[in-house]
PDB file of N, CA, C and O in Angstrom:
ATOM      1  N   UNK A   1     -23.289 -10.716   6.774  1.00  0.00           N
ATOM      2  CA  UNK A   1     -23.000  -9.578   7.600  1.00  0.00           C
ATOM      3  C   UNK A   1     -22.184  -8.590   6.775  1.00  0.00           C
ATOM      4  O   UNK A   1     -21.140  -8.906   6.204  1.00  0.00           O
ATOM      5  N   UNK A   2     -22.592  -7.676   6.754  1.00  0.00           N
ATOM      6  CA  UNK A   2     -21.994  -5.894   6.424  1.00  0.00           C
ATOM      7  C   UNK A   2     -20.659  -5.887   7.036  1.00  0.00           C
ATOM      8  O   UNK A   2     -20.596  -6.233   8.216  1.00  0.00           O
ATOM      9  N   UNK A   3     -19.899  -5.648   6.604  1.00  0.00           N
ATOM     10  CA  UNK A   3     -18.687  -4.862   7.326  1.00  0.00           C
ATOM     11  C   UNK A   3     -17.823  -4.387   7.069  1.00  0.00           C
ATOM     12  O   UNK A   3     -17.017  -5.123   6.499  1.00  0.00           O
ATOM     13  N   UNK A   4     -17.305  -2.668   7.315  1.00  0.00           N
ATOM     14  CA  UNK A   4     -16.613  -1.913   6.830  1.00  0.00           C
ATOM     15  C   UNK A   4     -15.730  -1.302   7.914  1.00  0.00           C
ATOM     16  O   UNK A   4     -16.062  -1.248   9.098  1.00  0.00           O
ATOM     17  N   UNK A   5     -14.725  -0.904   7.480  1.00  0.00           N
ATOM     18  CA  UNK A   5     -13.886   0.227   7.956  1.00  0.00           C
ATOM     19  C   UNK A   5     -14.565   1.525   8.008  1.00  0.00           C
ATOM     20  O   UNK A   5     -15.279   1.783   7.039  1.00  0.00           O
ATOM     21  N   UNK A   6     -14.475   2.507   9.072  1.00  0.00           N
ATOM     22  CA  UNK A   6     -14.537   3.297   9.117  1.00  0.00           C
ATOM     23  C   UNK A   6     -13.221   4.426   9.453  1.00  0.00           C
ATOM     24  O   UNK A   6     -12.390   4.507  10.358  1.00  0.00           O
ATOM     25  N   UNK A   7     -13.418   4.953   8.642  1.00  0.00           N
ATOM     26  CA  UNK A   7     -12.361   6.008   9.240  1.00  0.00           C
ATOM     27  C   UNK A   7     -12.993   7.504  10.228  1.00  0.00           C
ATOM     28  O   UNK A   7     -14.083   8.057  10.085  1.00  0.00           O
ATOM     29  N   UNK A   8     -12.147   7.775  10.977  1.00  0.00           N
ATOM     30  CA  UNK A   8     -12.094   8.666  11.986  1.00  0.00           C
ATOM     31  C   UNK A   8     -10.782   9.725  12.354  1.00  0.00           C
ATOM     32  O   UNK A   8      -9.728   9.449  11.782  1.00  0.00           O
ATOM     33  N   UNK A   9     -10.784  10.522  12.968  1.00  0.00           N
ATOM     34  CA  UNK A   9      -9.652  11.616  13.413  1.00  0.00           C
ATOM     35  C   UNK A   9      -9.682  11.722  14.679  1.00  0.00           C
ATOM     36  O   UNK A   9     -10.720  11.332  15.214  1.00  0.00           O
ATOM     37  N   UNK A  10      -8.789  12.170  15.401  1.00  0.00           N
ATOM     38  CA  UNK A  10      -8.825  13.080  16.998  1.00  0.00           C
ATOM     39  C   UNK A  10      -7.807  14.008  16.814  1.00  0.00           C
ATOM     40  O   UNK A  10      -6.644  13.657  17.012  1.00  0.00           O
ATOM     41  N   UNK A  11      -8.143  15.436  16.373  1.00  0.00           N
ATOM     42  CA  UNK A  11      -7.599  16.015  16.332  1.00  0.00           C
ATOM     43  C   UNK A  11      -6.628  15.516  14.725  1.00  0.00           C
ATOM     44  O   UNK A  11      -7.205  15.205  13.683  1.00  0.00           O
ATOM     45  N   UNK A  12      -5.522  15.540  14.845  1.00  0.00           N
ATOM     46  CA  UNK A  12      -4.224  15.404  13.566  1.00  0.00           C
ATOM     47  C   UNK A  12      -4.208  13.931  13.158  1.00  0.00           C
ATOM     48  O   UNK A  12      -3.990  13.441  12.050  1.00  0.00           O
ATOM     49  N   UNK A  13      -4.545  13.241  14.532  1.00  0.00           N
ATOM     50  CA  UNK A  13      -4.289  11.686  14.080  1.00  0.00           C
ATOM     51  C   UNK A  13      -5.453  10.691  13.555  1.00  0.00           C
ATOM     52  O   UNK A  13      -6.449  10.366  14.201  1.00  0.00           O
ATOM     53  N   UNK A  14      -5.162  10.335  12.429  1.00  0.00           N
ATOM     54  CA  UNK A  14      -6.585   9.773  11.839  1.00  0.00           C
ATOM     55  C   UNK A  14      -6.173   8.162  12.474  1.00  0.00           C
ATOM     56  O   UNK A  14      -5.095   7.629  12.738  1.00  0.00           O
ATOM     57  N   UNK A  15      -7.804   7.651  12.577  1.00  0.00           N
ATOM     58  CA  UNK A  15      -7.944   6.716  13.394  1.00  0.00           C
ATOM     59  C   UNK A  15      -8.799   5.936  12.135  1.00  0.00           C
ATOM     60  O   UNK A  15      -9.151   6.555  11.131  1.00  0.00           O
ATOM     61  N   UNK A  16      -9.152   4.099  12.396  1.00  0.00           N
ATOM     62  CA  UNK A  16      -9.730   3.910  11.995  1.00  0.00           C
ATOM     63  C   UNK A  16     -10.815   3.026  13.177  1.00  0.00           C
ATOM     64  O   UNK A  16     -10.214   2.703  14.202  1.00  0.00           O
ATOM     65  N   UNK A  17     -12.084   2.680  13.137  1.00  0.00           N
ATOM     66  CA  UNK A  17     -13.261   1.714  13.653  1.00  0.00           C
ATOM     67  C   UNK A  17     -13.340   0.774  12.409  1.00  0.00           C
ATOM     68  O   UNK A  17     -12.801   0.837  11.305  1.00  0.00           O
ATOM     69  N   UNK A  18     -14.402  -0.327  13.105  1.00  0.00           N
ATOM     70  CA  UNK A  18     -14.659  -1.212  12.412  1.00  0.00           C
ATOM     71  C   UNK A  18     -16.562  -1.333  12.584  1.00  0.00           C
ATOM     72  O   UNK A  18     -17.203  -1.463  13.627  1.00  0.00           O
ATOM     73  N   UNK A  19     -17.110  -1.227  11.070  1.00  0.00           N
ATOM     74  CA  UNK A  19     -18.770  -1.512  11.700  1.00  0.00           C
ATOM     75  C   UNK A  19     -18.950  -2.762  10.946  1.00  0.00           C
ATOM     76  O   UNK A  19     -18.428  -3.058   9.871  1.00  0.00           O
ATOM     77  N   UNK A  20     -20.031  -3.678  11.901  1.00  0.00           N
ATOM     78  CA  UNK A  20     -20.399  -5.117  11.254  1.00  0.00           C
ATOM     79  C   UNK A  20     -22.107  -4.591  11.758  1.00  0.00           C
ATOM     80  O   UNK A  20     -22.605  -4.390  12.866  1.00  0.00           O
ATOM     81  N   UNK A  21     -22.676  -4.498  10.288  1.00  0.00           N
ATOM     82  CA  UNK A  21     -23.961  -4.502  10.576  1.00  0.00           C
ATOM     83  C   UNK A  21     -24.838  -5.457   9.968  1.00  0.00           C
ATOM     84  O   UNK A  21     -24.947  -5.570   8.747  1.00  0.00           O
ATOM     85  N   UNK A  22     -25.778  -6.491  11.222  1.00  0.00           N
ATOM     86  CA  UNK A  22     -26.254  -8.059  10.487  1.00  0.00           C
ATOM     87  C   UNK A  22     -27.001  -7.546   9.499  1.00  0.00           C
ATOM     88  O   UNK A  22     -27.457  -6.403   9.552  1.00  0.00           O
ATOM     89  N   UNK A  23     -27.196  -8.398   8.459  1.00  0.00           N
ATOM     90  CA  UNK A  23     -28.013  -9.054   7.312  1.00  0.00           C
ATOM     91  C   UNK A  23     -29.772  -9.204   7.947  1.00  0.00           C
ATOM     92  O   UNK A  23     -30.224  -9.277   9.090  1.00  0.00           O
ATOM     93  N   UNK A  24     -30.324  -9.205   6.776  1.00  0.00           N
ATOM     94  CA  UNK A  24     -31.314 -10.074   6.925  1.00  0.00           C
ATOM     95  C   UNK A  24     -32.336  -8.372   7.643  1.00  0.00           C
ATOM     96  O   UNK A  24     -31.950  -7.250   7.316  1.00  0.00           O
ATOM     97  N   UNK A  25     -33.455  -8.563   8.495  1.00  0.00           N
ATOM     98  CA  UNK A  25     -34.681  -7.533   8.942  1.00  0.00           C
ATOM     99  C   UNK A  25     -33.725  -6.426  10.125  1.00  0.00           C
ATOM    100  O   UNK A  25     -33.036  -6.742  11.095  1.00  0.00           O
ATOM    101  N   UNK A  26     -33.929  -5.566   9.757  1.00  0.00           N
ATOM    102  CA  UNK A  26     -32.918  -4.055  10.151  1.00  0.00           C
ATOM    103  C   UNK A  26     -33.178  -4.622  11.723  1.00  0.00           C
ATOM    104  O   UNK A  26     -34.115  -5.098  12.364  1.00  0.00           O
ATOM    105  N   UNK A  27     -31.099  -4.109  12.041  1.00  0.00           N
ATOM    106  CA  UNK A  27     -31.874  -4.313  13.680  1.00  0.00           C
ATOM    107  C   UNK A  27     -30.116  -3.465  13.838  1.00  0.00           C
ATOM    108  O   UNK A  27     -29.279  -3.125  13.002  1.00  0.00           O
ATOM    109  N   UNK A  28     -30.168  -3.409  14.975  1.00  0.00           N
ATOM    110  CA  UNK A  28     -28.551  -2.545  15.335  1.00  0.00           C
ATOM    111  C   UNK A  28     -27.522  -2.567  15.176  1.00  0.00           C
ATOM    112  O   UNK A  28     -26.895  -3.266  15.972  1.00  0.00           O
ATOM    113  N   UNK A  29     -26.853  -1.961  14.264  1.00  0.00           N
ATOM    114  CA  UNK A  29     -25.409  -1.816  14.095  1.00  0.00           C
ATOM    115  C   UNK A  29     -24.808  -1.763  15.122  1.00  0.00           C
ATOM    116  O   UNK A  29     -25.258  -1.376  16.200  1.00  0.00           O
ATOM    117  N   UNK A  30     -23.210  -2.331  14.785  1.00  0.00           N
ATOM    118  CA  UNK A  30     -22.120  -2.257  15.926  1.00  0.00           C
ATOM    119  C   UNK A  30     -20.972  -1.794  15.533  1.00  0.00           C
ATOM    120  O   UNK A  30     -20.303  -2.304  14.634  1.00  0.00           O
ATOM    121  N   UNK A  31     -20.618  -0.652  16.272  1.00  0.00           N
ATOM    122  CA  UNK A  31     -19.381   0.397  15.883  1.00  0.00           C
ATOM    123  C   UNK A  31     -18.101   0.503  16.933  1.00  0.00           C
ATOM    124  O   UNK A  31     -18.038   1.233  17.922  1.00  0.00           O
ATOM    125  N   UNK A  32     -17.065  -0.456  16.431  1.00  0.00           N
ATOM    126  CA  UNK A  32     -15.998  -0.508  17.072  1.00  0.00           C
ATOM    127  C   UNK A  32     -15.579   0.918  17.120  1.00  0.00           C
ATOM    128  O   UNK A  32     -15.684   1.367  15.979  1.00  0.00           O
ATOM    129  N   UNK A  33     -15.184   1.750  17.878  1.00  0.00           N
ATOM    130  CA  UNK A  33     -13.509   2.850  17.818  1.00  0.00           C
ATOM    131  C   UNK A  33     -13.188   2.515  18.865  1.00  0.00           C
ATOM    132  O   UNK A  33     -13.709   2.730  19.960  1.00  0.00           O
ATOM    133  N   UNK A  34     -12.025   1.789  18.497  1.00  0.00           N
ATOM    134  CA  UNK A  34     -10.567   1.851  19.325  1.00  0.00           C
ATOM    135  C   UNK A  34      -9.716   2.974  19.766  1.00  0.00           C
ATOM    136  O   UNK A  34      -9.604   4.034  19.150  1.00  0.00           O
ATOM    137  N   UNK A  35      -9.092   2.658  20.927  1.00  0.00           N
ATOM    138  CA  UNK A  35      -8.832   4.307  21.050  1.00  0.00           C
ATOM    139  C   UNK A  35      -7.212   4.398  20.749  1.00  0.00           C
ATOM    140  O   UNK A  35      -6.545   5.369  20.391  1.00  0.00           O
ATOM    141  N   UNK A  36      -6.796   2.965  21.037  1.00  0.00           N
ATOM    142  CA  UNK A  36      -5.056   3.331  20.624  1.00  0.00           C
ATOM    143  C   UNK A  36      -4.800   2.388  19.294  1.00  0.00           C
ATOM    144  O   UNK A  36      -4.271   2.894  18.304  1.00  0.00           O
ATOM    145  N   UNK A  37      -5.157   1.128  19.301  1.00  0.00           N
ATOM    146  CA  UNK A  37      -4.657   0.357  17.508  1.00  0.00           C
ATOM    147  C   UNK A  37      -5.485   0.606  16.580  1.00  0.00           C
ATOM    148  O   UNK A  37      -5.066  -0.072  15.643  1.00  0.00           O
ATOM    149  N   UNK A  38      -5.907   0.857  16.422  1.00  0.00           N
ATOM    150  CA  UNK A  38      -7.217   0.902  15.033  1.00  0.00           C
ATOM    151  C   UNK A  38      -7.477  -0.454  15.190  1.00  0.00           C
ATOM    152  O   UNK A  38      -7.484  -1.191  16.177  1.00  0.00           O
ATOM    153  N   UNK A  39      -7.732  -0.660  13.773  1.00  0.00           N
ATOM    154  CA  UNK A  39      -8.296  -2.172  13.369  1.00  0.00           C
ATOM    155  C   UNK A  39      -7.629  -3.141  13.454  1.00  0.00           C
ATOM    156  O   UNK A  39      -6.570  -3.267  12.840  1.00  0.00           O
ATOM    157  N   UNK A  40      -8.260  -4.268  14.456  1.00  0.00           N
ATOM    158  CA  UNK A  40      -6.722  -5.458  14.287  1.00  0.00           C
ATOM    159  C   UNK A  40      -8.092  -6.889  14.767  1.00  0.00           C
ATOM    160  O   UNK A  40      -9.110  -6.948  15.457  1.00  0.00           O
ATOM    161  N   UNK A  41      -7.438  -7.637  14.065  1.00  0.00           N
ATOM    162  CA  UNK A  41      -8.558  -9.001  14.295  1.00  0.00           C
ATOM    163  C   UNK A  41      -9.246  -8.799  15.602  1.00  0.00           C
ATOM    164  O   UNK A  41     -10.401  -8.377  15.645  1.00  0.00           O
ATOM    165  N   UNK A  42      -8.351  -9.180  16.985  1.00  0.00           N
ATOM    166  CA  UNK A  42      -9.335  -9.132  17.892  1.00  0.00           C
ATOM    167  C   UNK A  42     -10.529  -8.057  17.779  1.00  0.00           C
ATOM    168  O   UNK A  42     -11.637  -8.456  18.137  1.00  0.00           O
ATOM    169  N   UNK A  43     -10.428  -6.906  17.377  1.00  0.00           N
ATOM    170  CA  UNK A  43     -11.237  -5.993  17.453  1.00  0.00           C
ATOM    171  C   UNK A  43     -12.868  -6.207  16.145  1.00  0.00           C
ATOM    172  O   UNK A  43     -14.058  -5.893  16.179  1.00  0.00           O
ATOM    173  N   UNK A  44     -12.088  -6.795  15.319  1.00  0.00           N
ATOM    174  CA  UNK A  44     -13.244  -7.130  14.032  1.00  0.00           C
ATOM    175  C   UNK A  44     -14.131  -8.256  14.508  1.00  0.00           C
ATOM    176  O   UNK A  44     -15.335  -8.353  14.271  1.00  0.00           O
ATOM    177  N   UNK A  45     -13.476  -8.999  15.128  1.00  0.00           N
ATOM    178  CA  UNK A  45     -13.619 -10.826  16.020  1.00  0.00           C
ATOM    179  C   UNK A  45     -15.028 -10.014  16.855  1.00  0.00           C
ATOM    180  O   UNK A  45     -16.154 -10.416  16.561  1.00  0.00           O
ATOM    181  N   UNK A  46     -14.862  -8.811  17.944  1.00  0.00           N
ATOM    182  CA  UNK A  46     -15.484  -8.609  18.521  1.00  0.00           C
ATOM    183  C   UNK A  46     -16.953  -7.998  18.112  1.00  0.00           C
ATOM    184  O   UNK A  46     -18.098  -8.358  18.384  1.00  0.00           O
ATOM    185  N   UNK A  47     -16.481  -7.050  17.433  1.00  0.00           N
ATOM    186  CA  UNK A  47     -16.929  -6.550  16.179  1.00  0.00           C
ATOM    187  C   UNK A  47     -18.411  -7.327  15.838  1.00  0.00           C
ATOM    188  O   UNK A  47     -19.579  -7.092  16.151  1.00  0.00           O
ATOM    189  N   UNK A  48     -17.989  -7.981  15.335  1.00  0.00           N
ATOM    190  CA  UNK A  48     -18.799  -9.867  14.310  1.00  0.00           C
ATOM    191  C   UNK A  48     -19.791 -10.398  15.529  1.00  0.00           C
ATOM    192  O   UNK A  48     -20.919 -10.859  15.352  1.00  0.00           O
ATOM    193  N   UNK A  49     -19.232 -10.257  16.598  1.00  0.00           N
ATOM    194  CA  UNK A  49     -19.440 -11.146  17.370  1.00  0.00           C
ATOM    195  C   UNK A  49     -20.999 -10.460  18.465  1.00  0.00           C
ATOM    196  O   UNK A  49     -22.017 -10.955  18.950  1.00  0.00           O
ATOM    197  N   UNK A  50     -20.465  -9.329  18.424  1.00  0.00           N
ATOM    198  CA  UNK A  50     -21.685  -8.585  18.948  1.00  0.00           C
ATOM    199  C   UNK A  50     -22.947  -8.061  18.460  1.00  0.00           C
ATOM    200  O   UNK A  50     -23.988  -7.870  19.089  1.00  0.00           O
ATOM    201  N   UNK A  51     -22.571  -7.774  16.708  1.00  0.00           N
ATOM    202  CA  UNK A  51     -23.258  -7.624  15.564  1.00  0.00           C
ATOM    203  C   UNK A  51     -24.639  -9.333  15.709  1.00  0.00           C
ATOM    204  O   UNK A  51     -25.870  -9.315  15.721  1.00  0.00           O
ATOM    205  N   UNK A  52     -23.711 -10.477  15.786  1.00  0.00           N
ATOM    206  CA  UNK A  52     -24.471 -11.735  15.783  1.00  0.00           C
ATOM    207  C   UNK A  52     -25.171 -11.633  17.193  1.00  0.00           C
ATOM    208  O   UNK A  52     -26.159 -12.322  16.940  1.00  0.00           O
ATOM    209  N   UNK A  53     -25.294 -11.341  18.177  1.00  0.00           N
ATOM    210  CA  UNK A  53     -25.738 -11.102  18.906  1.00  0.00           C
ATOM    211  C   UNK A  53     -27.438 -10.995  19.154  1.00  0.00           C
ATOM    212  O   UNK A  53     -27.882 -10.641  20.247  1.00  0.00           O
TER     213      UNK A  53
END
């Protein structure tokens, strides 16, 4: 599995997401943005988890 940080803004405050996109024959990416912590395990956990899906 693929997975990167993304960075983002709203307005002044830069934000970051998390994308986990599966391996293997193209099929849908999954793009965390959080709206208040950025990146934090639970969110990558979920991330992973929906990507395997």
């Amino acid at each position: 599995m693929a997975m990167e940080q993304v960075d983002y803004a709203d307005g002044d405050v830069a934000l970051a997401g998390f994308l986990a996109r599966p391996e293997g024959t193209p099929r849908a990416a999954v793009l965390v943005l959080p709206t208040i912590m950025n990146c934090n395990a639970p969110m990558v956990r979920r991330a992973q988890m929906l990507a395997q899906a």
